[in-house]
Phi, psi and omega in degrees: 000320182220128176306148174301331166323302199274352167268349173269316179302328141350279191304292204309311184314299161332318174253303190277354217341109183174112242245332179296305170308318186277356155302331166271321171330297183297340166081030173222164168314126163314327185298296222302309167324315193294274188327337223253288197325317200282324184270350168274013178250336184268324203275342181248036203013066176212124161306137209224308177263173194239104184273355195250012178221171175218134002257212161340121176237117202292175165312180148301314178279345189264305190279333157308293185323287228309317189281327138334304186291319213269344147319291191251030139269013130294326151310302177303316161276005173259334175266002164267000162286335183289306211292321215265330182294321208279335170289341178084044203205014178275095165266144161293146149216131176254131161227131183277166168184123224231149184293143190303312211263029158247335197273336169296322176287309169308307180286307179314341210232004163231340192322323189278342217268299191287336173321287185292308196289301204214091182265292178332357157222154187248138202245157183228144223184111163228169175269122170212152186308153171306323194274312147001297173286307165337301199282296186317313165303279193325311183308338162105345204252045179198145139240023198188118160246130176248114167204170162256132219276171031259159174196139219199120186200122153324254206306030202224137177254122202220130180233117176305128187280274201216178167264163138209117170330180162222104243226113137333119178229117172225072207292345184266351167273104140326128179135174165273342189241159203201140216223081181012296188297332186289337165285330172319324173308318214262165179266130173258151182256095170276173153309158155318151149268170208084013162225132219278319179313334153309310159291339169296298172325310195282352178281305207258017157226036162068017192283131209232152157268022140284347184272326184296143197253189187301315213254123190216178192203111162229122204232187177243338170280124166273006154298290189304332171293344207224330159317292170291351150309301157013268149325329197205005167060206229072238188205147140212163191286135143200135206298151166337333196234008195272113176262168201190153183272025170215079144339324186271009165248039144280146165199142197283144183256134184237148173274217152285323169282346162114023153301141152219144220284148155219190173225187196229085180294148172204142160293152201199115187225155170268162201303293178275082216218093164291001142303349186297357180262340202264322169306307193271342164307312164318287182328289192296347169274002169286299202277348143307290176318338214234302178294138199260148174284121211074167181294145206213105148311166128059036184256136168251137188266116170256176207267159176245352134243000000 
């Protein structure tokens, strides 16, 4: 009923809505765009954009199709993987994308390891926010998301990695354990927003915009972050496997009740995914490298948004 041509032109209108961008996206005329859009809105007597607002927007009827659409153009692309096998001329490509404050650590301690490991496919591996990696999966324009969990989507296969603690870094307390309420005193140096370790800090140690002072700093680097305790004392959070240059000023964060915070790394792919063996492959050198053996008390997993 609608050609792969009329199904990318679509998809593209749809993520750009703007019929100029998406034609270029696309290596074509805007008419040549226009004119596709218009007979896959006739072959399936449906409006599929809403032409009367700006900017574009899909239907009602627009917003069922899309997620269709983009099924099938997995489809599409599983039958140029048959085609490409049977000449003997087939690569796998993954491209994955990880969250920053998991990919500072991770890519330094496996890229060469995945490098080595799977020389038969070739992989592409960027940093993006949680909600990012979200849109990108439905879209189809991933096959691997690394973030922190819980996340729960029908059509999305989600595999638990490993834990990691979440860790203080304060250098002016002394001891090894650091105590919620002792934190209420010190100023935190957050994350940026839109980054899910931020919002756990501010759930789980109860940060108000009152603890922030006139003069303030919020970045996407936890090096840089840890730097200005340094400097200017406070705090700031950091995960467990995250390395940074003063280790001894790390401290387990405790609640009242002797909770302590982690998180839940987790993989995240869609169902309908021809990639899945090369994908579970990935996974399990994570989850070698990372995952700890036995039960971990008195660990609270917080949520990331």
């Amino acid at each position: 009923m609608l050609s792969i041509q009329q199904i990318d032109y679509i998809i593209a209108l749809a993520e750009e809505k703007h019929f100029v961008r998406a034609s270029e996206r696309c290596f074509v005329t805007q008419p040549t765009l226009s004119m596709q859009i218009k007979k896959a809105e006739d072959a399936l007597d449906n409006l599929i954009f809403d032409r009367s607002v700006t900017p574009i927007a899909l239907t009602p009827f627009g917003e069922k199709l899309l997620p269709v659409l983009y099924d099938l153009k997995v489809d599409y692309a599983k039958i140029n993987v048959i085609k490409e096998q049977a000449k003997g001329v087939y690569s796998e490509r993954l491209k994955i994308a990880i969250i920053p404050t998991i990919s500072a650590y991770m890519i330094p301690d496996l890229f060469l390891q995945w490098k080595n490991e799977f020389d038969n496919i070739e992989v592409q591996i960027e940093e993006q926010k949680t909600e990012q990696i979200i849109e990108n999966l439905k879209a189809n324009q991933i096959d691997l998301g690394i973030m922190a969990g819980p996340y729960n989507e029908q059509k999305v296969r989600t595999i638990p990695l490993y834990r990691e603690e979440i860790k203080a870094y304060v250098p002016e307390i002394k001891g090894k354990v650091i105590e919620t309420d002792d934190l209420e005193e010190l100023h935190p140096w957050l994350l940026t927003q839109g980054n899910c370790l931020r919002t756990q800090m501010v759930n789980f140690c109860g940060i108000g915009r009152s603890e922030l002072s006139d003069w303030n700093y919020e970045g996407g680097n936890i090096e840089l972050l840890t730097k200005m305790v340094d400097m200017h004392a406070g705090y700031t959070l950091v995960p467990e496997y995250y390395s940074i240059h003063n280790t001894k000023g790390l401290r387990v964060i405790e609640s009242k009740n002797g909770d302590r915070p982690a998180r839940e790394i987790i993989g995240v792919f869609n169902k309908r995914n021809y990639k899945t063996e090369s994908i579970e492959k990935i996974l399990r050198t994570i989850q070698l490298k990372y995952a700890k053996q036995g039960k971990q008390e008195n660990i609270r997993v917080l949520s990331w948004n």
